[in-house]
C-alpha positions as CSV (number, residue, x, y, z in Angstrom):
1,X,-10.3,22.4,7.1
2,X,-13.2,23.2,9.5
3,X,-12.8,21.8,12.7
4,X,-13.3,17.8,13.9
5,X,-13.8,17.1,17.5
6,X,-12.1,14.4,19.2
7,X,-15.3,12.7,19.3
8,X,-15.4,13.0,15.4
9,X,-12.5,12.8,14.1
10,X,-13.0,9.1,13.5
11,X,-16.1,9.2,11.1
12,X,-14.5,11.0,8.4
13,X,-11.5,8.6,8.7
14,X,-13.7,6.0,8.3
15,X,-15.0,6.9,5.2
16,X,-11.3,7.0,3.8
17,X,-11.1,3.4,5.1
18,X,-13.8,2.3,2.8
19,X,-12.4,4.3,-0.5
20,X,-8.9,3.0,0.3
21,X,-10.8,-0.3,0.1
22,X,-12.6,0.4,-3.2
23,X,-9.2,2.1,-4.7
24,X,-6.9,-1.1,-3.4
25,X,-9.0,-4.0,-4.0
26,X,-9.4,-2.3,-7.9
27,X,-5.6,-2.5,-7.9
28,X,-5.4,-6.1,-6.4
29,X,-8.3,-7.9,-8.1
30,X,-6.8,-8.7,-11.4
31,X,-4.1,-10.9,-9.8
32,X,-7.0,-13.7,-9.6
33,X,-8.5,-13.0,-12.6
34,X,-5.8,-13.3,-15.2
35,X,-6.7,-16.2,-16.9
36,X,-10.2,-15.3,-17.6
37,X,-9.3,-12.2,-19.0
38,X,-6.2,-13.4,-21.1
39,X,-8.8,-16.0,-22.6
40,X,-11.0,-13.1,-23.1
41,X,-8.5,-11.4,-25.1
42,X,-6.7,-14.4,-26.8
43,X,-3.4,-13.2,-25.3
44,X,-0.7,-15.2,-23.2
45,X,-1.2,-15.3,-19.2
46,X,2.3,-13.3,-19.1
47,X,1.1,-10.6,-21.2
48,X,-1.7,-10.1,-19.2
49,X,0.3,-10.2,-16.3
50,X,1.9,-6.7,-18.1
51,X,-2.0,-5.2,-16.8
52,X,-0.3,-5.4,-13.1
53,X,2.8,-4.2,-14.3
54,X,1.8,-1.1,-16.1
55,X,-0.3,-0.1,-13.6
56,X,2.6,-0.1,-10.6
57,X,5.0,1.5,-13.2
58,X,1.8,4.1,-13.4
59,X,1.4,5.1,-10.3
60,X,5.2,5.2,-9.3
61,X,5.7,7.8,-12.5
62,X,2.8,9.7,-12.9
63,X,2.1,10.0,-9.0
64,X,4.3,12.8,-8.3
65,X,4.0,15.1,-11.1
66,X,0.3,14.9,-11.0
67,X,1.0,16.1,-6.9
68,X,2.6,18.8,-8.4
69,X,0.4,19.8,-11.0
70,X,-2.8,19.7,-8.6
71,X,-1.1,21.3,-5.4
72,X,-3.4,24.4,-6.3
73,X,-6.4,22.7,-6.1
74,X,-8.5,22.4,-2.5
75,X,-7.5,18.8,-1.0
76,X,-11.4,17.7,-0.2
77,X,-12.6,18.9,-4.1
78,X,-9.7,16.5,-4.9
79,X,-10.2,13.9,-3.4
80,X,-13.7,13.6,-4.2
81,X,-12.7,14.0,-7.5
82,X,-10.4,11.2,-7.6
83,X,-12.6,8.9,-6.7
84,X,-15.3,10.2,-9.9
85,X,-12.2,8.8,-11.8
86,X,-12.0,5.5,-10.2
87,X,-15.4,5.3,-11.0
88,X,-15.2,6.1,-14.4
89,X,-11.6,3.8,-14.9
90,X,-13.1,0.7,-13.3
91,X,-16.0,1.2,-15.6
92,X,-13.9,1.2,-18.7
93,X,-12.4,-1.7,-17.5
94,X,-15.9,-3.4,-17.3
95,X,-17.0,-2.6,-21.2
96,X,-13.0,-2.8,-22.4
97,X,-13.6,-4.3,-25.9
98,X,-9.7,-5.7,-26.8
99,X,-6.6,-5.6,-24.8
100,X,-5.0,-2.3,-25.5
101,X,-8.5,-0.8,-24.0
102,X,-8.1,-2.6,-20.9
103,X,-4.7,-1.7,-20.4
104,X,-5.3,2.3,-21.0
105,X,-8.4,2.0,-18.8
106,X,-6.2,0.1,-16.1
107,X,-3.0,3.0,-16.7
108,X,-6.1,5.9,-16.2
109,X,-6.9,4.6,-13.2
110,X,-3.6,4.4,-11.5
111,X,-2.3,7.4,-12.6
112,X,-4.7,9.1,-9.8
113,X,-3.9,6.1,-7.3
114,X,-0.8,7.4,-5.8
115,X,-2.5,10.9,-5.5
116,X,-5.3,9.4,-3.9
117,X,-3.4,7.6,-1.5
118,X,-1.3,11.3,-0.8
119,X,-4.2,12.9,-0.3
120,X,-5.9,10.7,1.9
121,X,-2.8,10.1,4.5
122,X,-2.6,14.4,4.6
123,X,-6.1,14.2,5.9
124,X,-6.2,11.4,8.0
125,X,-3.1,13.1,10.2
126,X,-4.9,16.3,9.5
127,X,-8.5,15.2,11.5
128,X,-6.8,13.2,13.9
129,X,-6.1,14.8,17.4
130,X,-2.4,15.9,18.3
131,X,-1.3,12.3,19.6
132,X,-3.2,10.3,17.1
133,X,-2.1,11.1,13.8
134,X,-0.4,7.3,13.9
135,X,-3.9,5.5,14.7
136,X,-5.5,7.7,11.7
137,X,-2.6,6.5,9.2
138,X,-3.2,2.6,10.1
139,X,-7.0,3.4,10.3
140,X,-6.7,4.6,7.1
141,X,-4.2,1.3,5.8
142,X,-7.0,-0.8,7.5
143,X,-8.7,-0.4,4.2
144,X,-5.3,-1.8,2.8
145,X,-5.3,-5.3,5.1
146,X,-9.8,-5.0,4.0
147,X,-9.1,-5.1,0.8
148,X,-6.3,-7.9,1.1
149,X,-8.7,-10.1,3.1
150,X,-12.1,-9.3,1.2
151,X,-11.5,-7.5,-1.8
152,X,-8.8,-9.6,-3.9
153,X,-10.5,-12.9,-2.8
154,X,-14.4,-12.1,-2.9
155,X,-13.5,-10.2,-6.4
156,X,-12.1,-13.0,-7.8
157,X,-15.0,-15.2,-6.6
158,X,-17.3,-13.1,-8.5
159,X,-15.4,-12.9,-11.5
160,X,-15.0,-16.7,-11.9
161,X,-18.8,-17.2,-11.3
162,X,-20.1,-14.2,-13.3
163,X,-17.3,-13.2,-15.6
164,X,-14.7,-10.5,-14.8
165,X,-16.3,-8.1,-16.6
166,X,-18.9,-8.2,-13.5
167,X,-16.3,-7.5,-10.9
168,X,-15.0,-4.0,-12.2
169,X,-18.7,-3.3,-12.7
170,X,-19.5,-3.9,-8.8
171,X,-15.6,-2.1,-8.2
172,X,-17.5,1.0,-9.6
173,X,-20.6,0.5,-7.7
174,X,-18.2,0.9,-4.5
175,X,-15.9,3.4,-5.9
176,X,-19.4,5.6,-6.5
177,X,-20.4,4.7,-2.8
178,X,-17.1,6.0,-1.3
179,X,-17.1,8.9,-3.3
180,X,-20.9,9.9,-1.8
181,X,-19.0,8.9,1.5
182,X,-16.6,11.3,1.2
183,X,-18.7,13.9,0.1
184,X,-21.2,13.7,3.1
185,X,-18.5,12.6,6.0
186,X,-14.9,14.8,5.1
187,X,-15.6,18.1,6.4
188,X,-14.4,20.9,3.7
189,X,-11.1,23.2,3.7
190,X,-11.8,25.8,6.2
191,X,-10.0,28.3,3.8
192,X,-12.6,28.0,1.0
193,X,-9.7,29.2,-1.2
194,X,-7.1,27.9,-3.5
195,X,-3.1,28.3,-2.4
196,X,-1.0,28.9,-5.2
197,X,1.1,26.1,-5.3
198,X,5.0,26.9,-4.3
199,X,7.1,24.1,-5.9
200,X,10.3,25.1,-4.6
201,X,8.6,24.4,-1.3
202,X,7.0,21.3,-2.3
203,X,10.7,19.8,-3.6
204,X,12.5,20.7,-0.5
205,X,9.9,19.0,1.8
206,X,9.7,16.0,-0.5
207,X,13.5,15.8,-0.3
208,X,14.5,16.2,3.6
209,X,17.1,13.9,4.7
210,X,14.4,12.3,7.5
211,X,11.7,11.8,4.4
212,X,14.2,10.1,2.0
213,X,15.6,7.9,4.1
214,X,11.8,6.8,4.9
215,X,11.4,6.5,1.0
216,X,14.6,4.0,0.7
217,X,13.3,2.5,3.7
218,X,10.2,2.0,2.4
219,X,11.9,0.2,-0.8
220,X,13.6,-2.2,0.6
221,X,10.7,-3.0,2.8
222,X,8.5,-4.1,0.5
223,X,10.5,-5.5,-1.8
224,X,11.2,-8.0,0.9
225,X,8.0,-8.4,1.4
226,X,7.1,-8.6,-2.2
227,X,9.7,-11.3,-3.2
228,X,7.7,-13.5,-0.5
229,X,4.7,-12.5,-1.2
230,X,5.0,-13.2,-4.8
231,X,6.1,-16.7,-4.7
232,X,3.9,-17.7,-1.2
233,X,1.9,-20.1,-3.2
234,X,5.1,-22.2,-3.9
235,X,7.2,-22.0,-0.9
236,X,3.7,-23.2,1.3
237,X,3.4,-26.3,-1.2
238,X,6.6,-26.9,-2.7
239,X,9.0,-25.3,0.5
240,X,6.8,-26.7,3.3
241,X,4.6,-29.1,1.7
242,X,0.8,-27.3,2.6
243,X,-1.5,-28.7,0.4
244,X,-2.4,-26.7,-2.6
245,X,-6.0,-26.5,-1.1
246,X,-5.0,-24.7,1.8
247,X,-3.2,-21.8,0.9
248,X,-6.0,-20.1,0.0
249,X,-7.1,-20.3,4.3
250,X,-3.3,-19.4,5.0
251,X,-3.2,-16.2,3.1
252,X,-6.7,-15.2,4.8
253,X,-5.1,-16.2,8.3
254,X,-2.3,-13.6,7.1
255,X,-4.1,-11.0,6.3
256,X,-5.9,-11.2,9.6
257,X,-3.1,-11.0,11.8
258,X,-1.4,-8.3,8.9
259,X,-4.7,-6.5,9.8
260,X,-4.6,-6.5,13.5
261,X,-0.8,-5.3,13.0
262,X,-1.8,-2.4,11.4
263,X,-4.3,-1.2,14.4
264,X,-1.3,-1.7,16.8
265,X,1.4,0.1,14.5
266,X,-1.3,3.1,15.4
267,X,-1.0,3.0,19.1
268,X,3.1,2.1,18.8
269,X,3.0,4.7,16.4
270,X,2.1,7.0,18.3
271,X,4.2,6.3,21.5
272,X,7.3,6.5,19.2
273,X,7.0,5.5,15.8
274,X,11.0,5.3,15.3
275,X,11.3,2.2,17.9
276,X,8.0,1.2,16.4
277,X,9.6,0.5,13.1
278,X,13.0,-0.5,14.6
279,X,11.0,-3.2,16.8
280,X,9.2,-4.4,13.9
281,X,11.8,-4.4,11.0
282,X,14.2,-6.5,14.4
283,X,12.0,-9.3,14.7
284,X,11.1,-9.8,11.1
285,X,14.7,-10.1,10.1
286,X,14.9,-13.2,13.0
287,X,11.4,-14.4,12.3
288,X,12.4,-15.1,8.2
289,X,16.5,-16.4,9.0
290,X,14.3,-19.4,10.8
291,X,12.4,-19.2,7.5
292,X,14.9,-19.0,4.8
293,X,16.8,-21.7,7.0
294,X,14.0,-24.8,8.1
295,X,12.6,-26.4,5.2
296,X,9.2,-29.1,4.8
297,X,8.4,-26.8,7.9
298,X,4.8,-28.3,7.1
299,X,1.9,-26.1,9.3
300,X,4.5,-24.8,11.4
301,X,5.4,-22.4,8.5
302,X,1.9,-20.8,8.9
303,X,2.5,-19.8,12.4
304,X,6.0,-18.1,11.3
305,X,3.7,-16.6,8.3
306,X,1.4,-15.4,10.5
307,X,4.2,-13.9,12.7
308,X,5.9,-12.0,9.8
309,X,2.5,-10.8,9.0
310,X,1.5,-9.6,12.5
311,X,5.3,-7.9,13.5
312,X,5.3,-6.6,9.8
313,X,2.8,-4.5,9.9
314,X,4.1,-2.3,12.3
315,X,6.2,-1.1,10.1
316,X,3.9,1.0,7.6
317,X,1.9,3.5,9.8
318,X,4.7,4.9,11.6
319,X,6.8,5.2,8.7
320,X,4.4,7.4,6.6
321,X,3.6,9.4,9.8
322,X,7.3,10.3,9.9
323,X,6.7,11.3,6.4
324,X,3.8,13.4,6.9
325,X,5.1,15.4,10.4
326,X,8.1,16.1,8.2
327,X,6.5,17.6,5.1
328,X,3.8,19.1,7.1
329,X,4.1,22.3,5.6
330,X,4.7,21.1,1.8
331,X,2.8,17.9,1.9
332,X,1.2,17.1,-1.8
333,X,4.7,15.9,-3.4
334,X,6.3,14.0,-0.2
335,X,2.9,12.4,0.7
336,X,2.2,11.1,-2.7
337,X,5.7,9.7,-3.2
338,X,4.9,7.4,-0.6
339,X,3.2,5.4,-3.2
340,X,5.8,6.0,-5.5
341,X,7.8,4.2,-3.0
342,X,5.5,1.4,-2.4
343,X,5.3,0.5,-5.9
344,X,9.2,0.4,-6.6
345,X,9.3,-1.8,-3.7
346,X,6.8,-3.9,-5.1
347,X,8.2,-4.0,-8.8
348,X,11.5,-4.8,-7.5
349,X,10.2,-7.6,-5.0
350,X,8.7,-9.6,-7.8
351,X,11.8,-9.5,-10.3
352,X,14.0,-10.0,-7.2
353,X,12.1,-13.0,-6.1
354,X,12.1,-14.3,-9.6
355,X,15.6,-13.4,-10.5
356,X,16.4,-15.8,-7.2
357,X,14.7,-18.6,-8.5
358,X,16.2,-18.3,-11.9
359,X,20.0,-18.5,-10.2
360,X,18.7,-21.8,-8.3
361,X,17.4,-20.9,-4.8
362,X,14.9,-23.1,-3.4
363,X,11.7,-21.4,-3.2
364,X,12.0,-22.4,0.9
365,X,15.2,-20.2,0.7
366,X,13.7,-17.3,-0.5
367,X,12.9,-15.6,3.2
368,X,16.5,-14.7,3.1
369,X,16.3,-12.2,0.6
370,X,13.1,-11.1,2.5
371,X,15.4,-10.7,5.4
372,X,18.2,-9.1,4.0
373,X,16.2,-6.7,2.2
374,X,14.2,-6.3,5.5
375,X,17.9,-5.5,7.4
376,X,18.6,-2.9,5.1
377,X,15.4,-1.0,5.9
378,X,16.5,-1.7,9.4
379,X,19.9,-0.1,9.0
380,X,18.1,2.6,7.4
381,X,15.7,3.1,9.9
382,X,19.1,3.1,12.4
383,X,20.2,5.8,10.5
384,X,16.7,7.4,10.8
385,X,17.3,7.3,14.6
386,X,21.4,8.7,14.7
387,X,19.7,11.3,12.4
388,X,17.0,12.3,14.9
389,X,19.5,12.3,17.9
390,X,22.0,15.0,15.9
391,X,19.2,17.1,14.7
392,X,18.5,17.5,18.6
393,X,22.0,18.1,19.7
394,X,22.7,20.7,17.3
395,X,20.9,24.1,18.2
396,X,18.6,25.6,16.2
């Protein structure tokens, strides 16, 4: 990769911002548009629901072997290239003529998420400055919190008022602008060449003590966050009695404050990302006890929200950092797994949350298994930190 000044380093990683925007807001849009497009298809809400499913269970499984399969090929050529498929997927999901079309078009797409998302954290750290790889990963997740914020909501806006088939249409318009993006503002491998790809290498990076206790970490994590996340719409009306016409403003006051936690996970990051992510998993696990314990909260529950939102978000930058220092000479399979990771988490949040409510707990209850799932990342992250403190006392 040719050089990037200190000066310059940012413009490139902006341009990853935007195509992590295109990529996640793709990824995040059907949420709100699953009744038009179960009505579309004359199928069940549920079944349509299986659209969000596949696509998680997509990326989680196909996300590593294609790593492997494409560790030969220059990272920038790939990357671009990735993006030519988003194109092309969210396209397919725009003319999708039944159900079964829509659901391949959905599973093509996210089969090249997770790669995507490897690639992209190899070169933010890569153009960053020694120092700064941290601020680069959460510039990078910015797009993340962007697409959160704008993407989901403005998506399904336009789908409601124009039809969804309108909103994968304009996806692709801003897939094809981040691609051009990419191609203009990421400068190219300074090599030229292609490296054969050494799997052995690639498996014993991916599979470090330090990087798979991040994975796990990164697991239980967001499934915490996933099993409140899921169910927020519930435990702000039926939990703390917000009416319904509100939660739409307190989700968008989340994101906010889960957006300025992000740019402070890079500066943390960077100090020390291990205390970082300690600091942050600490005060989430006392911020959702008072949760999971205080019911009919009413607007007080949105500054707690906010809070978890804020503190939480410290947690993601450092943590793939960690990931990326480690494997930094066999990145491709341990970067993409990150996504692997994210996904599990996700999947499981969801059926954890659910599987809650099934057994009787009050939706107002459910923080706790936020918290408890967030206090096992913490012990993990612990462990992270007695692990970092042998590896120094033992010679090399």
């Amino acid at each position: 990769m040719e050089s990037v000044t200190a000066r310059s380093w940012l413009v490139p990683v902006v341009g990853l911002l935007l195509a992590v925007f295109a990529v996640v807001s793709g990824e995040l849009v059907l949420a709100g548009l699953l009744p038009p497009v179960a009505a579309d298809f004359g199928v069940e809400i549920p079944t349509a629901g299986l659209l969000i499913t596949a696509y998680a269970a997509a990326v989680a499984l196909a996300s590593p072997l294609l790593a492997v399969l494409t560790a030969g090929i220059p990272r920038r050529r790939l990357l671009i290239a990735t993006m030519i498929l988003f194109v092309a997927g969210d396209v397919l999901c725009a003319v999708a003529q039944d159900y079964w079309m829509l659901l391949a078009a959905r599973i093509l797409v996210a089969t090249f998420h997770g790669l995507f998302f490897g690639i992209a954290m190899v070169f933010a750290a890569r153009l960053a400055p020694p120092g700064r790889q941290a601020t680069a990963v959460s510039l990078v997740l910015a797009g993340v919190n962007a697409a959160t914020i704008l993407g989901m909501p403005l998506g399904t806006a336009i789908g409601n008022g124009y039809g969804w088939r309108a909103t994968f249409w304009i996806l692709a318009a801003i897939a094809a602008l981040a691609a051009l993006v990419l191609l203009w503002l990421v400068p190219k491998d300074k090599s030229g060449g292609v490296t054969r790809p050494d799997f052995a290498a690639e498996f014993r990076a991916a599979t470090q003590p330090a990087i798979l206790i991040c994975y796990l970490n990164i697991i239980f994590a967001l499934l915490g966050v996933f099993t409140l996340v899921s169910y927020i719409s519930p435990i702000l009306t039926e939990g703390h009695g917000i009416p319904i016409a509100y939660v739409p403003w307190v989700l968008f006051a989340m994101g906010i404050c889960g957006f300025f936690g992000n740019l402070l996970a890079g500066r943390l990051g960077d100090w020390n990302g291990v205390v970082t992510m300690i600091g942050s998993l600490s005060i989430n696990v006392v911020i959702l006890a008072v949760l999971g314990s205080l019911s009919n909260l009413g607007w007080s529950v949105v500054i707690l929200l906010c809070a978890f939102q804020l503190v939480g978000f410290c947690f993601p930058a450092p943590v793939q950092t960690r990931i990326l220092k480690e494997a930094a000479a066999a990145p491709n399979l341990a970067s993409t797994l990150i996504s692997s990771a994210f996904n599990v988490g996700i999947a499981l949040g969801a059926a954890t949350g659910g599987a809650a409510i099934a057994s009787g707990w009050a939706y107002a209850q459910l923080p706790w298994v936020t918290a408890i799932a967030s206090g096992c990342a913490l012990i993990g992250t612990l462990g992270l930190l007695a692990y970092d403190r042998r590896r120094k006392a033992v010679p090399a």
